[in-house]
MDAnalysis code that builds the backbone (N, CA, C; Angstrom):
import MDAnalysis as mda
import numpy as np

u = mda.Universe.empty(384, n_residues=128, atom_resindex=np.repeat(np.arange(128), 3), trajectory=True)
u.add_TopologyAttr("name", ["N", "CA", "C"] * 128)
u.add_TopologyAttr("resid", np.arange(1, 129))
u.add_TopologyAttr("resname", ["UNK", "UNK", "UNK", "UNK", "UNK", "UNK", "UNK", "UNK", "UNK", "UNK", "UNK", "UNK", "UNK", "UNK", "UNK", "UNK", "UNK", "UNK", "UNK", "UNK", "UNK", "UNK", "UNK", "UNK", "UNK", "UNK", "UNK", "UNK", "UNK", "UNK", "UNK", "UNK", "UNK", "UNK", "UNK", "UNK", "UNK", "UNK", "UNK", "UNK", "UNK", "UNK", "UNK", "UNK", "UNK", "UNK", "UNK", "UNK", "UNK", "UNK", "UNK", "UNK", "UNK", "UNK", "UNK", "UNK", "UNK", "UNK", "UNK", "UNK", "UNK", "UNK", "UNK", "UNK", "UNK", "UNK", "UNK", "UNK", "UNK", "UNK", "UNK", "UNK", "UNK", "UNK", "UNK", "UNK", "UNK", "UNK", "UNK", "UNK", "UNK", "UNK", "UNK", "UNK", "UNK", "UNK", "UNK", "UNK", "UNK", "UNK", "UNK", "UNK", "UNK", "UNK", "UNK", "UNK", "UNK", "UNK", "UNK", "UNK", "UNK", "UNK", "UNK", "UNK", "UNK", "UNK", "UNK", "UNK", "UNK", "UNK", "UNK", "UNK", "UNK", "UNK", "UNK", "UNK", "UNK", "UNK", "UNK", "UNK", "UNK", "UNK", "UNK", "UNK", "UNK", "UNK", "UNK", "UNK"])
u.atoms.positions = np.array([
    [-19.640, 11.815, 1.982],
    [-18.794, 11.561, 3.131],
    [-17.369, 11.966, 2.812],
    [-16.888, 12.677, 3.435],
    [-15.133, 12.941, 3.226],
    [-14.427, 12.079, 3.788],
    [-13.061, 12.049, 2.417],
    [-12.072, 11.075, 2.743],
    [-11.399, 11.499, 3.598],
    [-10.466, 10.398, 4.754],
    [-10.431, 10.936, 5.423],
    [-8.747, 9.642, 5.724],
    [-7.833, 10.288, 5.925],
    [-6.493, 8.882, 6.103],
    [-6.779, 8.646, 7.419],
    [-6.140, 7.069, 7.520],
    [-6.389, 6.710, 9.152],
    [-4.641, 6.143, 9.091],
    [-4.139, 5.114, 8.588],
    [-3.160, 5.157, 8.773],
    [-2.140, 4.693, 7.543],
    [-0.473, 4.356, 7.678],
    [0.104, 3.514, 6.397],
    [-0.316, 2.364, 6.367],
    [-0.496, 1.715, 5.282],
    [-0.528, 1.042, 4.502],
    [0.343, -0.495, 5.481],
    [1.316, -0.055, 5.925],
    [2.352, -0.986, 6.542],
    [1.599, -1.041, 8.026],
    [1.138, -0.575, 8.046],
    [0.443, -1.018, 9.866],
    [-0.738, -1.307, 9.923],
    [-1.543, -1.105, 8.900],
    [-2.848, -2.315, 8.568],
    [-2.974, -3.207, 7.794],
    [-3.187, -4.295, 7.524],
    [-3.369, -4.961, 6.436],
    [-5.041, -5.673, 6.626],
    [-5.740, -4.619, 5.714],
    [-7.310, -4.805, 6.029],
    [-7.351, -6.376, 5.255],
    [-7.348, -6.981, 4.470],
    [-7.501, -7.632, 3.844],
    [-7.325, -9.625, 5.258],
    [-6.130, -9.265, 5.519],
    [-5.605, -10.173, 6.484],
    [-6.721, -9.859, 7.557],
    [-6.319, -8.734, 8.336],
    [-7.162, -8.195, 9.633],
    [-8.639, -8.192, 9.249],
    [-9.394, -8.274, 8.458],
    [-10.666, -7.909, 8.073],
    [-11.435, -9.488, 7.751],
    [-10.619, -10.246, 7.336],
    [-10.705, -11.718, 6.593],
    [-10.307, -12.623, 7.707],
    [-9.902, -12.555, 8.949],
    [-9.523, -13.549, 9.569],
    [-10.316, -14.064, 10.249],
    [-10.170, -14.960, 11.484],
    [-10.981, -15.748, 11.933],
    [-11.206, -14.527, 13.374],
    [-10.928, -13.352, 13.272],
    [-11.231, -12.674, 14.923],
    [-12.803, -11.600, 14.675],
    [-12.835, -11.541, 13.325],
    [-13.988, -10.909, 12.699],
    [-14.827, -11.295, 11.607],
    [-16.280, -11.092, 11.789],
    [-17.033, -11.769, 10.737],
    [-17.822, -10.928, 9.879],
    [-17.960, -9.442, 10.324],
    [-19.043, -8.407, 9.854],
    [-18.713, -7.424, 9.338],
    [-17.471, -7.599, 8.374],
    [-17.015, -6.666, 7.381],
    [-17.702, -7.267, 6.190],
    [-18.001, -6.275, 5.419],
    [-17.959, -6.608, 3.897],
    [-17.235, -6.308, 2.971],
    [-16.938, -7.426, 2.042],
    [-15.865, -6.597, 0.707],
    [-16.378, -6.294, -0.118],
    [-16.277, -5.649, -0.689],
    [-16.840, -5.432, -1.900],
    [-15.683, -4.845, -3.007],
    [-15.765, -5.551, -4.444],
    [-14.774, -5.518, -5.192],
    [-13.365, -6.519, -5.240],
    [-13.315, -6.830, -4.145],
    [-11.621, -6.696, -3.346],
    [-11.280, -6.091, -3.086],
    [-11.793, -4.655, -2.875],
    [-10.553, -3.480, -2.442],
    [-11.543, -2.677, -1.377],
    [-12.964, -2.764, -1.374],
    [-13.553, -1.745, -0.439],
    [-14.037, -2.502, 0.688],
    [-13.570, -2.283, 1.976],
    [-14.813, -3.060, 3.233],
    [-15.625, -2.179, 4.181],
    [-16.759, -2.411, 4.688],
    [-17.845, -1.935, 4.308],
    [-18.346, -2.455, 5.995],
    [-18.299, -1.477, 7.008],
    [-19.073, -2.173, 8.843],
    [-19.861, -0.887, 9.138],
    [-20.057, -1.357, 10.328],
    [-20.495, -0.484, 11.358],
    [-20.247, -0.480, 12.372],
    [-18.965, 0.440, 12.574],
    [-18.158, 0.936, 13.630],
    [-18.717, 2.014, 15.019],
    [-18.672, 1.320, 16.171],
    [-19.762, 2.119, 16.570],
    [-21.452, 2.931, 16.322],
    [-21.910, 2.644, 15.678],
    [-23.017, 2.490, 15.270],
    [-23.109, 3.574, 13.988],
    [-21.455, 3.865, 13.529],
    [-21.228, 4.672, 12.513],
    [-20.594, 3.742, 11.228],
    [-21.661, 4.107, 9.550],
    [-21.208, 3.809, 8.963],
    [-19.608, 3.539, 8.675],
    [-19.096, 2.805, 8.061],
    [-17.812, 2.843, 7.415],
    [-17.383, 2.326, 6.217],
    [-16.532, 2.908, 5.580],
    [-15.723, 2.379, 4.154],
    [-14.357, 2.253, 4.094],
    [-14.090, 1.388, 4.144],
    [-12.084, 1.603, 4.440],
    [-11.506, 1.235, 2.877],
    [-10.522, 1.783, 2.390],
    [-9.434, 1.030, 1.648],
    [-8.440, 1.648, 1.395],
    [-7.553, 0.736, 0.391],
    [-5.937, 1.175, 1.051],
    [-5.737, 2.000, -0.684],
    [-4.864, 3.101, -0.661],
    [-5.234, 4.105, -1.854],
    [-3.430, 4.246, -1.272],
    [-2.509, 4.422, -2.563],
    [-1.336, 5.146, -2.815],
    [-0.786, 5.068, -1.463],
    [-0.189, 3.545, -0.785],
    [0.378, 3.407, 0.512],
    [-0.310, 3.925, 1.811],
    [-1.146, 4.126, 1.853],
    [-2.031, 4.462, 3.147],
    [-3.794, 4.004, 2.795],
    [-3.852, 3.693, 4.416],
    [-5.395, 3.372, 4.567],
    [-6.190, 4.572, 4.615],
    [-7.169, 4.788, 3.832],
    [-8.558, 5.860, 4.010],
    [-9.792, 5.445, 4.442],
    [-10.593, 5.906, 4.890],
    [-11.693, 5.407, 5.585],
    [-12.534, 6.761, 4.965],
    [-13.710, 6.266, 4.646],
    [-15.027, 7.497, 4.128],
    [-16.292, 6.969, 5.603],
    [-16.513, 8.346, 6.464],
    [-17.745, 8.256, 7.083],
    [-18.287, 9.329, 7.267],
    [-19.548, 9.103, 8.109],
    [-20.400, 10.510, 8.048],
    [-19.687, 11.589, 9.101],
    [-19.042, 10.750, 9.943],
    [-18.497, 11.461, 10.880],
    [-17.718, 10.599, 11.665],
    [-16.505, 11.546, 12.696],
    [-15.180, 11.057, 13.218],
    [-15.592, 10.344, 14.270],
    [-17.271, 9.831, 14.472],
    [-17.315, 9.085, 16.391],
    [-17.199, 7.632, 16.431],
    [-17.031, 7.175, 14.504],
    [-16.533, 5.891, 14.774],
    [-14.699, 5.604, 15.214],
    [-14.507, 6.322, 15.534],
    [-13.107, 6.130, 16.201],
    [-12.377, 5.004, 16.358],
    [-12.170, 5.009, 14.716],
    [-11.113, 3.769, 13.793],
    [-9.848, 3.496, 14.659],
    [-9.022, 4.842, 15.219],
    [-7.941, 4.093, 15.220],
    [-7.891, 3.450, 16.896],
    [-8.719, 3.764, 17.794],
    [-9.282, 2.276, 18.963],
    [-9.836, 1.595, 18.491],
    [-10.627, 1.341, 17.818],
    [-11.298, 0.018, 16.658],
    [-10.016, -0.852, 16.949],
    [-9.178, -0.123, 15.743],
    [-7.986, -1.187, 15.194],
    [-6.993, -1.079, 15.908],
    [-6.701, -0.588, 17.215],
    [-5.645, -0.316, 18.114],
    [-4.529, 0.190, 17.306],
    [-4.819, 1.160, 16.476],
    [-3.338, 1.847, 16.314],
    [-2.702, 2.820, 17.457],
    [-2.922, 2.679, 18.650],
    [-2.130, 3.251, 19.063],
    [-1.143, 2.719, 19.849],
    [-0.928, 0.933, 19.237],
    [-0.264, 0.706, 19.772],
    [0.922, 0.523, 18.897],
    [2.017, 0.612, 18.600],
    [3.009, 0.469, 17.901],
    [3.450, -1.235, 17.833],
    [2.733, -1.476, 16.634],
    [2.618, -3.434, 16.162],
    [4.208, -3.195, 16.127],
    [5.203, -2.742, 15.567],
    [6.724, -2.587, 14.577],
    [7.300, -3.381, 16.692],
    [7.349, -2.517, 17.243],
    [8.492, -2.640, 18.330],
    [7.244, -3.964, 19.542],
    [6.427, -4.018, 18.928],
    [5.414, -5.396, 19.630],
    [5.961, -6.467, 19.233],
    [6.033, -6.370, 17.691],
    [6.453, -7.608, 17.418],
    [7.661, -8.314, 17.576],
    [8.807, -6.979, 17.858],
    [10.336, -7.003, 17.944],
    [10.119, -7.644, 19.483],
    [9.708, -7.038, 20.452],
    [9.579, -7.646, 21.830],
    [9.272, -9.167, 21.873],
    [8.088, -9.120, 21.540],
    [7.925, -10.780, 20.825],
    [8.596, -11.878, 20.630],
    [9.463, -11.463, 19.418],
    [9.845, -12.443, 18.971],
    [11.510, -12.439, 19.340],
    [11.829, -11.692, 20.589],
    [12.589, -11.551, 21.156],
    [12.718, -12.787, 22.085],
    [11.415, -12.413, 22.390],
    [11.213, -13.455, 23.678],
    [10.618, -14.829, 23.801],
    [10.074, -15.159, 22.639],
    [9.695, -16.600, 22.280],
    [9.870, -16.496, 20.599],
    [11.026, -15.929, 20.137],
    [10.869, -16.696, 18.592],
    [10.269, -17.771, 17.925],
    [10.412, -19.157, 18.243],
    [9.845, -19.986, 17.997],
    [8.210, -19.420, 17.308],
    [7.291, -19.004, 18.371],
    [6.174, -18.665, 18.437],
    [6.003, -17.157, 17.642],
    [6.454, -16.167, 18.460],
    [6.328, -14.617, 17.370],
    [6.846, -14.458, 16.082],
    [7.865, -15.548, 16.111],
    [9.092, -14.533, 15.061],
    [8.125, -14.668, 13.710],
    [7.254, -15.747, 14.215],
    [6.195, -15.819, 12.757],
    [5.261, -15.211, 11.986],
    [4.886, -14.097, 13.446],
    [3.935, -12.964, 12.960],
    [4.554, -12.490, 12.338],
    [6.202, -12.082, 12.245],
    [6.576, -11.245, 11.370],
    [6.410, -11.341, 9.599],
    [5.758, -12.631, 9.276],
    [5.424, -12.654, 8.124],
    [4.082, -12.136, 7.938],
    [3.032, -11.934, 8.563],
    [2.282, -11.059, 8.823],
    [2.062, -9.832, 9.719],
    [3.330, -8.874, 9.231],
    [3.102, -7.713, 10.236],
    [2.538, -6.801, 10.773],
    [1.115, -6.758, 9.535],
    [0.206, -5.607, 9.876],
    [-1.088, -5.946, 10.068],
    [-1.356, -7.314, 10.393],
    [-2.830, -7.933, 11.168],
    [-3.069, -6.903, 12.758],
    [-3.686, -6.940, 12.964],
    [-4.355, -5.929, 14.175],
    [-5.251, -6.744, 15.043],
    [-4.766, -7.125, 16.229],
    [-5.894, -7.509, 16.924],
    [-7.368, -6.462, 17.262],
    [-8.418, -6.485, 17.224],
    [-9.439, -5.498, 17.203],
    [-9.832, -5.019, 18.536],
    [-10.593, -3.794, 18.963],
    [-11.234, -4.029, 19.891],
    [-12.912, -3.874, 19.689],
    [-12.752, -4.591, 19.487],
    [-14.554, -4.818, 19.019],
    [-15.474, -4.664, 19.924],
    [-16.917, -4.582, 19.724],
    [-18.024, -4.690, 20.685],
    [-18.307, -5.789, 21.546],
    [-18.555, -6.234, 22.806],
    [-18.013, -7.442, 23.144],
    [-19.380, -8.503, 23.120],
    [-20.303, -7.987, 22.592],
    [-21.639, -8.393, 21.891],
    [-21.352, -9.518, 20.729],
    [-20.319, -8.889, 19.789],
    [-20.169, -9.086, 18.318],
    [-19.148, -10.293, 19.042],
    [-17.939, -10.428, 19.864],
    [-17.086, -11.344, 20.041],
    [-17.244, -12.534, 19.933],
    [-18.830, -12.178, 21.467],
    [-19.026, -13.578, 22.147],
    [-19.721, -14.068, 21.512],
    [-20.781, -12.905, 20.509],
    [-21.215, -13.942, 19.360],
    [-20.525, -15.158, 18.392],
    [-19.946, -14.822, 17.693],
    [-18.752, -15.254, 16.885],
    [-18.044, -16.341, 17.544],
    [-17.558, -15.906, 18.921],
    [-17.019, -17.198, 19.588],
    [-18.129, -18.314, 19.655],
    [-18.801, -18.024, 20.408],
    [-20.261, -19.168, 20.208],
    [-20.555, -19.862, 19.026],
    [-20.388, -18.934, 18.046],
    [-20.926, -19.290, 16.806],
    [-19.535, -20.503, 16.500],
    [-18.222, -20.386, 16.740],
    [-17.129, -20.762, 15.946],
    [-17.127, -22.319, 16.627],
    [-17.719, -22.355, 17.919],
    [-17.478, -23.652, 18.410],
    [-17.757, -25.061, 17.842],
    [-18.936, -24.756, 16.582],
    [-19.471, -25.521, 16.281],
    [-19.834, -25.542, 14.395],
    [-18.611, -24.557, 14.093],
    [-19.236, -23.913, 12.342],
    [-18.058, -23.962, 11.981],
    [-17.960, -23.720, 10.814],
    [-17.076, -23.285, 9.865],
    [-16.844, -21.669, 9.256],
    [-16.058, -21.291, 9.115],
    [-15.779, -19.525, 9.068],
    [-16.841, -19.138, 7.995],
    [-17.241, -19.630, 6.825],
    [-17.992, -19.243, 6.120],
    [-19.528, -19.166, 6.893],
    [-19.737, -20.220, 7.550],
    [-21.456, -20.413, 8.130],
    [-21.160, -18.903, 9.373],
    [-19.849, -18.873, 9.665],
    [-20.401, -18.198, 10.969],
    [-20.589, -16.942, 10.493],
    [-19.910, -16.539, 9.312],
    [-19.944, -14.949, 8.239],
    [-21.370, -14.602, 7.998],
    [-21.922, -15.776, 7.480],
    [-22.981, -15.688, 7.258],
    [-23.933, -15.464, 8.095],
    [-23.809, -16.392, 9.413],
    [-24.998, -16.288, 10.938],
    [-24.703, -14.458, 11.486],
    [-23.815, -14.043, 11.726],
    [-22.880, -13.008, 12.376],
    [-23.512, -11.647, 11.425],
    [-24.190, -12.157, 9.847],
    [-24.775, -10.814, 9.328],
    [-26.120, -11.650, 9.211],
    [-26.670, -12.322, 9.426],
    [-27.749, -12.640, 9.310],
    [-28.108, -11.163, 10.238],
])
């Protein structure tokens, strides 16, 4: 599979975005490699010399609507926390989490699942 950059380093933070409570069906492996199926296309992401790379068989998993890079998080968050500091100005300690746009299969699963579990049981139900 060829490597292939998706974006800096500063506008994803797979680790945060990949580990949080909005997704359950990544895998890590190592600490440094995660491991889905993006559109029904393999994937491998990790972050190499300030930028994110991704290895797949081919470009139709279309990472950067996955992870909404096309929206500019830098001047989102400035708007933000413009306008309710209290509340935004806090993301700015996490600036490169990504809300996803995921399959809406995988969501409502996960939501269902969260009503009543703990993040580890639902990791687990979500790859069962």
């Amino acid at each position: 599979w060829p490597e292939r950059p998706l974006c800096p380093a500063h506008q994803l933070d797979l680790g945060l975005t990949l580990h949080g409570v909005q997704v359950f069906s990544w895998h890590c492996i190592a600490n440094q490699y995660y491991f889905n199926e993006v559109n029904g296309v393999p994937v491998v992401l990790y972050e190499a010399e300030g930028m994110i790379w991704y290895r797949c068989p081919s470009p139709a998993a279309n990472l950067a609507a996955y992870f909404r890079l096309d929206y500019d998080l830098d001047s989102l968050l400035q708007t933000w926390s413009q306008c309710d500091p209290q509340h935004f100005g806090k993301l700015q300690t996490y600036p490169a989490i990504r809300w996803l746009r995921q399959p809406f299969e995988e969501t409502l699963f996960a939501f269902i699942c969260s009503q009543n579990n703990g993040l580890s049981r639902i990791h687990a139900m979500v790859l069962a």
